[in-house]
C-alpha positions in Angstrom: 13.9 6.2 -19.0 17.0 7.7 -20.9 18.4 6.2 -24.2 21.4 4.6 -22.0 19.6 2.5 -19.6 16.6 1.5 -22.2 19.6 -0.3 -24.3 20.7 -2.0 -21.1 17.7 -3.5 -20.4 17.5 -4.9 -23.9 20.7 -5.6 -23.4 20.4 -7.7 -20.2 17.3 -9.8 -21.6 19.1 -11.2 -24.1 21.9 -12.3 -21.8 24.2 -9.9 -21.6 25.6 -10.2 -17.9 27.6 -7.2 -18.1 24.5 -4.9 -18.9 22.3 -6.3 -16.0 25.1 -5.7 -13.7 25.5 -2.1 -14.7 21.5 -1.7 -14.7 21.4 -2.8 -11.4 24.3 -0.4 -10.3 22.6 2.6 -11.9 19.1 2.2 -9.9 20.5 0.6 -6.4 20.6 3.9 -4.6 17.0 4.4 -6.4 15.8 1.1 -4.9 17.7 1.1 -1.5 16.1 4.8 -0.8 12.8 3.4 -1.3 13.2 0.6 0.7 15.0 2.0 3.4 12.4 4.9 3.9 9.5 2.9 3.5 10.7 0.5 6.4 12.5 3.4 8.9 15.6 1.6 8.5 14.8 -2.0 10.1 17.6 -4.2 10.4 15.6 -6.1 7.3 16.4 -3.4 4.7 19.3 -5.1 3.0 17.8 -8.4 2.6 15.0 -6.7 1.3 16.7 -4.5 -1.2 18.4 -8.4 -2.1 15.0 -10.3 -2.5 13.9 -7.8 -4.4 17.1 -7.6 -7.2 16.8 -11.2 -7.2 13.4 -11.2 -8.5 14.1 -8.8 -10.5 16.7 -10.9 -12.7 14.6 -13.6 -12.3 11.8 -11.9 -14.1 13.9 -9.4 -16.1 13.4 -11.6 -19.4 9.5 -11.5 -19.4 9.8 -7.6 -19.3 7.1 -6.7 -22.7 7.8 -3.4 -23.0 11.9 -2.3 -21.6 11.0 1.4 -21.6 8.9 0.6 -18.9 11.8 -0.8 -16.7 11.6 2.0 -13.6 8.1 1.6 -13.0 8.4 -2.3 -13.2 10.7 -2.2 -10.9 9.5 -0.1 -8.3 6.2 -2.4 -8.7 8.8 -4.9 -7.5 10.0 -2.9 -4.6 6.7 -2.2 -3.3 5.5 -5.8 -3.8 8.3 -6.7 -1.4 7.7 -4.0 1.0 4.8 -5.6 1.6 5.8 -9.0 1.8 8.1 -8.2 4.6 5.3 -5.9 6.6 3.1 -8.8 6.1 5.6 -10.7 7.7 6.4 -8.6 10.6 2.5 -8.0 11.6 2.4 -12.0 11.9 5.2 -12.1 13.8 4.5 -9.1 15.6 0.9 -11.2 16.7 2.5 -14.2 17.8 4.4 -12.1 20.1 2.3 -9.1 20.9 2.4 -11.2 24.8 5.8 -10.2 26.0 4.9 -6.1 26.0 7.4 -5.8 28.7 10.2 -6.8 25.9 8.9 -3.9 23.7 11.9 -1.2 24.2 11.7 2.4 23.6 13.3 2.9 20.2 16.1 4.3 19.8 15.6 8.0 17.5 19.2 8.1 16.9 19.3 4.6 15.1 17.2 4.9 12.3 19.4 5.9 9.1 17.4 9.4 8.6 18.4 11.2 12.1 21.9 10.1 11.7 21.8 12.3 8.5 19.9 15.1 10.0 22.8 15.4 12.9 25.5 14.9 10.9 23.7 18.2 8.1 22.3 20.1 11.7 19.5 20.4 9.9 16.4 22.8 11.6 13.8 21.4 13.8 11.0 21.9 11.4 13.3 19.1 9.2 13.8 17.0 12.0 10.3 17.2 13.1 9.1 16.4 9.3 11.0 13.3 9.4 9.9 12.0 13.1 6.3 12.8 11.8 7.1 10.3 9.2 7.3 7.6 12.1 3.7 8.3 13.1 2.4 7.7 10.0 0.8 4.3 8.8 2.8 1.4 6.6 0.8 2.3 4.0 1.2 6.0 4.5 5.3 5.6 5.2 5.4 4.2 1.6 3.2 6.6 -0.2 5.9 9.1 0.9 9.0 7.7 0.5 7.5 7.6 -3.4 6.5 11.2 -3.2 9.8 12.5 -1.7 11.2 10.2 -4.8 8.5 12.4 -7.1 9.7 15.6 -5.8 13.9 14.9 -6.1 12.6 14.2 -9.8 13.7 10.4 -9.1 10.6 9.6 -10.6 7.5 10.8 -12.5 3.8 10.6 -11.5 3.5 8.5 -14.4 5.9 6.0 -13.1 4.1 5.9 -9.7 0.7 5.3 -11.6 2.4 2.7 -13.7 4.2 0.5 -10.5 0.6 1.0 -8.6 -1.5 0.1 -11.1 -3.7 3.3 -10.5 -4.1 6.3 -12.7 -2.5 9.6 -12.2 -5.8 11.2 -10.6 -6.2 8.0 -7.9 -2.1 8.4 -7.1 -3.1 12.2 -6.4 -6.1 11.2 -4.3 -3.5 8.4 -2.1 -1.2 11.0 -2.0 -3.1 13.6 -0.5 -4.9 11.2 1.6 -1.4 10.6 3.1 -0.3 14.1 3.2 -3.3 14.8 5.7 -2.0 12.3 7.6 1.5 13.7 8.0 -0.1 17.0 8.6 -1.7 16.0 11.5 1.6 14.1 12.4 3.6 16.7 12.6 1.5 18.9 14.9 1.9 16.1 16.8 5.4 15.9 17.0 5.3 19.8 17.7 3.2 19.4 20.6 5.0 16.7 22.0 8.6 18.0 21.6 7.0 21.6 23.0 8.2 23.2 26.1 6.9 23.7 28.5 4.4 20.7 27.3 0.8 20.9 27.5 -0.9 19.5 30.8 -3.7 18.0 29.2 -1.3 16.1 26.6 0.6 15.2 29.7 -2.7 13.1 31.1 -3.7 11.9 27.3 0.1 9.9 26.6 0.2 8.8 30.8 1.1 5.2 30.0 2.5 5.9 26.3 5.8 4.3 25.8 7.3 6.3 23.0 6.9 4.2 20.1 4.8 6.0 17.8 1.6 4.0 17.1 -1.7 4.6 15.4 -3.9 4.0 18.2 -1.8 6.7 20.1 -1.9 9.3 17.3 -5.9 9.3 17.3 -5.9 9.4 21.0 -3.2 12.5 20.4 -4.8 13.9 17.7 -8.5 13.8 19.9 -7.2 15.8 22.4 -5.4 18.4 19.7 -8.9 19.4 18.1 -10.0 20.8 21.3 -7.1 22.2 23.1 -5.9 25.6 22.8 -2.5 25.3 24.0 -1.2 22.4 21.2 -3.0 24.1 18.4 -0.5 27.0 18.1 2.1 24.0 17.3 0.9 23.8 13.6 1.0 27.4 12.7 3.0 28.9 10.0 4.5 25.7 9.5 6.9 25.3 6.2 5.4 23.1 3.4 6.8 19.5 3.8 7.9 19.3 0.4 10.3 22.3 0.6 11.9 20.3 4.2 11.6 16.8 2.6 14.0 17.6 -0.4 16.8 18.8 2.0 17.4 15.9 3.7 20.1 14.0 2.0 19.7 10.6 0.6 20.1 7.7 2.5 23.7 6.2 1.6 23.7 2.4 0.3 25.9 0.7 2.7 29.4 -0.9 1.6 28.1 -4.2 3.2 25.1 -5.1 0.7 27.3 -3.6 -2.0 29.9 -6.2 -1.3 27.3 -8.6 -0.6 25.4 -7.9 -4.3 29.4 -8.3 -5.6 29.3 -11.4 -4.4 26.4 -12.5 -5.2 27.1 -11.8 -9.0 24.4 -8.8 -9.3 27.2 -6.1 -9.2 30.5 -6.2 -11.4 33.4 -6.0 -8.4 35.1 -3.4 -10.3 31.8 -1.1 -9.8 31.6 -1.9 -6.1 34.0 0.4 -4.9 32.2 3.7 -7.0 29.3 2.8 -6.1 29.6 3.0 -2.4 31.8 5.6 -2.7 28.8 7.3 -4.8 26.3 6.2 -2.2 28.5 7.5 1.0 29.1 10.9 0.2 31.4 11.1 -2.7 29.7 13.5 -5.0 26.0 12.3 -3.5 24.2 10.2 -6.2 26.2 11.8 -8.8 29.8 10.8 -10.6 29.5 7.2 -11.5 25.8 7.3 -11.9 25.4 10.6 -12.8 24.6 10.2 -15.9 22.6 7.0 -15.3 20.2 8.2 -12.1 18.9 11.6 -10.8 19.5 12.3 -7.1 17.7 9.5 -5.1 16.4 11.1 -2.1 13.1 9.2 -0.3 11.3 8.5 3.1 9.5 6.4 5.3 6.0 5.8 3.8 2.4 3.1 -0.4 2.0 -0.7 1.5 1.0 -1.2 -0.6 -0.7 -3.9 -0.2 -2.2 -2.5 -3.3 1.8 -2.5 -4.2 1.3 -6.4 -6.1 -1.3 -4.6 -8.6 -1.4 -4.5 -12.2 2.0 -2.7 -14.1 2.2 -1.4 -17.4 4.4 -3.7 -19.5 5.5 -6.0 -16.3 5.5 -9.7 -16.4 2.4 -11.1 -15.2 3.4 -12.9 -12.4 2.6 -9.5 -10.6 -0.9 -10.0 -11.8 -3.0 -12.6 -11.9 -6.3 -10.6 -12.3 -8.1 -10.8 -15.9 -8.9 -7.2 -16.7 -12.1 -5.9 -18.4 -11.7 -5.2 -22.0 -11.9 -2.4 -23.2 -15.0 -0.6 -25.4 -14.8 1.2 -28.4 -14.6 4.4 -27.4 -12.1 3.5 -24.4 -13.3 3.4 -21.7 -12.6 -0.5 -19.4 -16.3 -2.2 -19.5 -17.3 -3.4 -16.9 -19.4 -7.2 -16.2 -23.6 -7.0 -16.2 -25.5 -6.4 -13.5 -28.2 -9.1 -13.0 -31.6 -8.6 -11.6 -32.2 -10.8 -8.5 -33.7 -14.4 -8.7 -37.4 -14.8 -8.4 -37.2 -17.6 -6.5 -34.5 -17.4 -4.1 -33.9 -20.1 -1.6 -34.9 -19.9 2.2 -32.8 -18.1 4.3 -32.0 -21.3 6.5 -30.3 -23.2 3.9 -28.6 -20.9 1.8 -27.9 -22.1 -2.3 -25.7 -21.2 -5.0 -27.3 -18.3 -7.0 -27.7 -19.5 -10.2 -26.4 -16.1 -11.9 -23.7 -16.2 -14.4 -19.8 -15.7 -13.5 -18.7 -12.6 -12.4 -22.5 -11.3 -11.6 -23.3 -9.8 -8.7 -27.4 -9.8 -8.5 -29.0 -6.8 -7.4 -31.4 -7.3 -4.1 -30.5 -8.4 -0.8 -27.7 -11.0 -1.3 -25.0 -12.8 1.1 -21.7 -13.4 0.0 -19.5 -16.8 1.2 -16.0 -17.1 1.3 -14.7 -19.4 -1.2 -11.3 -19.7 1.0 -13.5 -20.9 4.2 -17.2 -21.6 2.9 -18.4 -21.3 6.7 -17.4 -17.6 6.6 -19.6 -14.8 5.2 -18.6 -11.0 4.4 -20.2 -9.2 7.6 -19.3 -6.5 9.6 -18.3 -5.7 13.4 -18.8 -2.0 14.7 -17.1 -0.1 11.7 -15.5 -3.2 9.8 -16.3 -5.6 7.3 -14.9 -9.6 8.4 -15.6 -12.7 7.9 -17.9 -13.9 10.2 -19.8 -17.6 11.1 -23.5 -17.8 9.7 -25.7 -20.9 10.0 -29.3 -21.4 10.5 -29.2 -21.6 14.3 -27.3 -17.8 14.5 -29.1 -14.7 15.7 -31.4 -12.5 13.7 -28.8 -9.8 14.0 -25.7 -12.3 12.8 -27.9 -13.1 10.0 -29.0 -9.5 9.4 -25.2 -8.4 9.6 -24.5 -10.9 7.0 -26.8 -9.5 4.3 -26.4 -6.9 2.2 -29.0 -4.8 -0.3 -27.1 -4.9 -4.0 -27.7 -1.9 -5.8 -26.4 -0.7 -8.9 -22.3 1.3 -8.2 -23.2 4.7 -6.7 -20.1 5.3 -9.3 -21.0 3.2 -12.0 -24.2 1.7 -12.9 -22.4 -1.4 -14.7 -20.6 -2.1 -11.0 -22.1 -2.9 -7.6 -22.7 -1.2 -3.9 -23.6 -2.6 -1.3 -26.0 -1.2 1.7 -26.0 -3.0 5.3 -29.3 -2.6 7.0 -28.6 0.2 8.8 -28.4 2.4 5.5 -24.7 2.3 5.7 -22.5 1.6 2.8 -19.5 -1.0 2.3 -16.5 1.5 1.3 -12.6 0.8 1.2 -10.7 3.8 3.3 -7.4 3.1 3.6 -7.3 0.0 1.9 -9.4 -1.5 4.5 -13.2 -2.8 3.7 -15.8 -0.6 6.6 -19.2 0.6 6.8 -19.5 4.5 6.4 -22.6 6.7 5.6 -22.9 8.0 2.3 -21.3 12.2 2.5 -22.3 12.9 -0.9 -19.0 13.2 -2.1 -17.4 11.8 -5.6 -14.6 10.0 -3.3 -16.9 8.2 -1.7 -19.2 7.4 -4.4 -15.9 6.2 -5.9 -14.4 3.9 -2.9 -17.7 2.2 -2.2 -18.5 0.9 -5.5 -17.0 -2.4 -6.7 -17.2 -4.4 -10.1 -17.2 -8.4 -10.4 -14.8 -10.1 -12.4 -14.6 -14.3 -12.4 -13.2 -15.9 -9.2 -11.1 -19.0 -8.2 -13.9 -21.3 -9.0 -16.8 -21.6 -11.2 -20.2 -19.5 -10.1 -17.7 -17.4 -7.3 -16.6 -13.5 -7.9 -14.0 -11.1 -7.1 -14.7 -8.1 -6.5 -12.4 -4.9 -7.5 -12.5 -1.3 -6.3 -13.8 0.5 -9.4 -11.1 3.4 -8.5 -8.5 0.8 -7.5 -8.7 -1.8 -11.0 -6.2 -3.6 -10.3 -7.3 -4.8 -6.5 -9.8 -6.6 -5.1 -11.3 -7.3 -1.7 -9.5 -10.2 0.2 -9.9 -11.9 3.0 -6.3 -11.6 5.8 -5.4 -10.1 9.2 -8.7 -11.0 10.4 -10.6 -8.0 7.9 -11.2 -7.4 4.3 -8.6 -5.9 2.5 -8.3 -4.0 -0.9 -4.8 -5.9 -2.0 -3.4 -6.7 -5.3 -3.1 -10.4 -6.4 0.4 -12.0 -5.7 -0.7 -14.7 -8.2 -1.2 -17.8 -5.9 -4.1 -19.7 -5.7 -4.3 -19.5 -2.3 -4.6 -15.9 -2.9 -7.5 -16.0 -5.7 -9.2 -18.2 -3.1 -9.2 -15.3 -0.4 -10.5 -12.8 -3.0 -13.3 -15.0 -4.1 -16.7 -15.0 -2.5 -19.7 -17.5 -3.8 -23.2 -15.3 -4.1 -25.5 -16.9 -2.1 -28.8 -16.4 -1.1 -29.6 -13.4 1.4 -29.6 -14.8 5.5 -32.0 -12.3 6.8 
């Protein structure tokens, strides 16, 4: 953060209106680029982009450390990208019914083509941004903050610092979605191709254009094998290089007007901005000086979006961190050897370990939200399933996990279903995978305890991923940061109890 903008935010906690409203005007394209890219331009945008300068006020005072200010609020921003995606998969259940009200969207109405047209842009450009569409919420964000990271908007730093991972786990998200729009894009090659490929033909029969995940592994099944579409991804230009050439998306005069009102813009800055934000001189002129060209795409949910920030206010974190050792490095609680006397499997007790101790042995874990429900697993993914002494052997065995010292750290936990597999987050979701020897996987399926909502219970973070733990929603386990409800601490809590099988 430059000199300039470190004095208005000093400025604007100590009251001084004028400051906040010039703050505000320097990083609303910034804020409106993520937003808009990360959500392809739903009708929602603008009162996302509001909700989320709103908080920001709110909170602005309780700000620790000002020179942090861009990374706080991009923590924000992503916090409320995820609210509103959690909100739209709700609604998006409750509704799921009427498929024959689910219309073909429209390519021409999200905010990126109508730039692309407008700057004839090449194909490989326009196919880099439809790939964008095929990607995953998640995913969608992750790239709308690394098109940020290459327009210089922001620093790796700052996306460490509003994701509450370090520099090497951004990489590792990063590439993670990269691969992802990779394989994207070779599918928007070899859909757009012509003449198409019979056997894609046959694969999307009954496909109605809305790009989906369940339609890109179907797609991407058929592309491993298939002579014809694999030509699609060769000598293809880096998406980086394509990505920076698209222009930003322009703020609209409407939720300028609507922040005038609203008293977060100064009315006499209106007009530059959206002149600014339309066209006239790009991001540059009147925030020239106050913001580097703001140019972003669809793509981290984060729901790891809520985690811990570097000098924010903590009511974007709840979670009590480790402290730190002498030499550095974030301790981690004791592991605890398991009881000697544990109690029958038909009438499961409290283990009478300390807080925030996971005992090693075979152990099953309760939720503290719904103490009927236990941390099993279906197929390929942990849930929360029913156990009670009249369920099947195999509900009981599903139910029970072997603890063994972190396959990443010997101070955290792993935990081994009986088929040898291992409990692993992979995109943020909680699912059984067999061990491949590598340090990423080592990594993602280790886990360390810290206190939970009530006495004797647990939470349990990703040791790569500090700042999130495993939480119960959407009918799964999630790795999500803490909004800082209680309701929350309760789905992220789990009582140790005594193995079922």
């Amino acid at each position: 953060m430059d000199a300039d903008h470190l004095g208005l935010v000093v400025a604007a906690q100590a009251g001084d209106a004028r400051a906040r409203e010039e703050l505000i005007a320097a990083y609303l394209p910034l804020l409106y680029n993520i937003v808009g890219r990360a959500l392809s331009g739903h009708a929602d945008v603008d009162d996302v982009v509001q909700e989320t300068l709103l908080r920001v006020v709110r909170d602005l005072p309780a700000l620790r450390a000002p020179e942090s200010f861009r990374s706080w609020l991009v923590s924000i921003t992503l916090r409320q990208i995820s609210t509103h995606q959690h909100r739209q998969r709700l609604l998006a259940d409750r509704t799921a019914v009427i498929d024959e009200a689910h219309r073909i969207p429209d390519a021409g109405a999200a905010p990126e083509d109508t730039t692309i047209l407008r700057l004839q842009v090449s194909d490989e450009r326009r196919r880099v941004v439809e790939a964008g569409r095929w990607l995953d919420p998640d995913h969608r964000v992750l790239l709308s903050l690394w098109w940020q990271e290459g327009a210089g908007s922001l620093s790796r730093e700052d996306l460490a610092a509003a994701t509450g991972l370090t520099a090497a786990h951004v990489g590792v998200r990063l590439q993670r979605m990269r691969e992802q729009l990779d394989l994207s894009r070779t599918i928007v090659g070899a859909l757009t191709a012509d003449p198409r490929c019979p056997g894609l033909d046959e694969t999307v029969a009954g496909w109605d254009g809305h790009p989906a995940s369940v339609w890109r592994k179907r797609i991407a099944r058929h592309l491993r094998d298939c002579p014809v579409c694999e030509p699609t991804a060769a000598e293809r230009i880096p998406a980086e290089l394509l990505l920076l050439r698209v222009a930003p998306l322009a703020v609209p005069a409407g939720l300028v007007a609507a922040l005038a009102a609203k008293g977060l813009l100064p009315g006499s800055a209106a007009a530059p901005v959206a002149a600014a934000a339309t066209g006239g001189g790009g991001l540059h002129g009147f925030l020239a000086a106050k913001l580097s060209a703001a140019t972003a795409h669809p793509l981290v949910s984060l729901a790891t979006a809520t985690v811990l920030v570097a000098g924010a206010a903590t009511t974007y974190a709840a979670w009590p961190e480790p402290a730190p050792r002498a030499d550095g490095v974030t301790a981690a609680p004791a592991l605890a050897p398991a009881p000697s006397n544990p109690a029958p499997a038909g009438s499961p007790q409290v283990s009478p370990s300390a807080v925030a101790v996971v005992p090693l042995g075979a152990q099953s874990l309760e939720s503290v939200d719904d103490p009927a429900l236990y941390l099993a697993y279906t197929g390929d993914f942990a849930t929360l399933g029913r156990v009670d002494a009249s369920s099947s052997a195999q509900t009981r065995q599903r139910a029970t996990f072997t603890v063994i010292g972190g396959l990443a750290d010997p101070r955290c936990v792993t935990f081994r279903a009986a088929d040898g597999r291992y409990l692993r987050h992979f995109e943020l979701r909680l699912r059984l995978s067999t061990d491949d020897g590598s340090g990423l996987f080592r990594e993602d399926a280790t886990f360390c305890p810290q206190p939970g909502s009530v006495a004797g219970s647990v939470t349990l973070h990703a040791h790569n991923y500090p700042g999130s733990a495993l939480r119960r929603r959407d009918g799964g386990v999630w790795l999500d940061g803490s909004n800082g409800t209680r309701a929350f601490a309760d789905q992220a809590s789990f009582t140790i109890r005594s193995a079922w099988a």
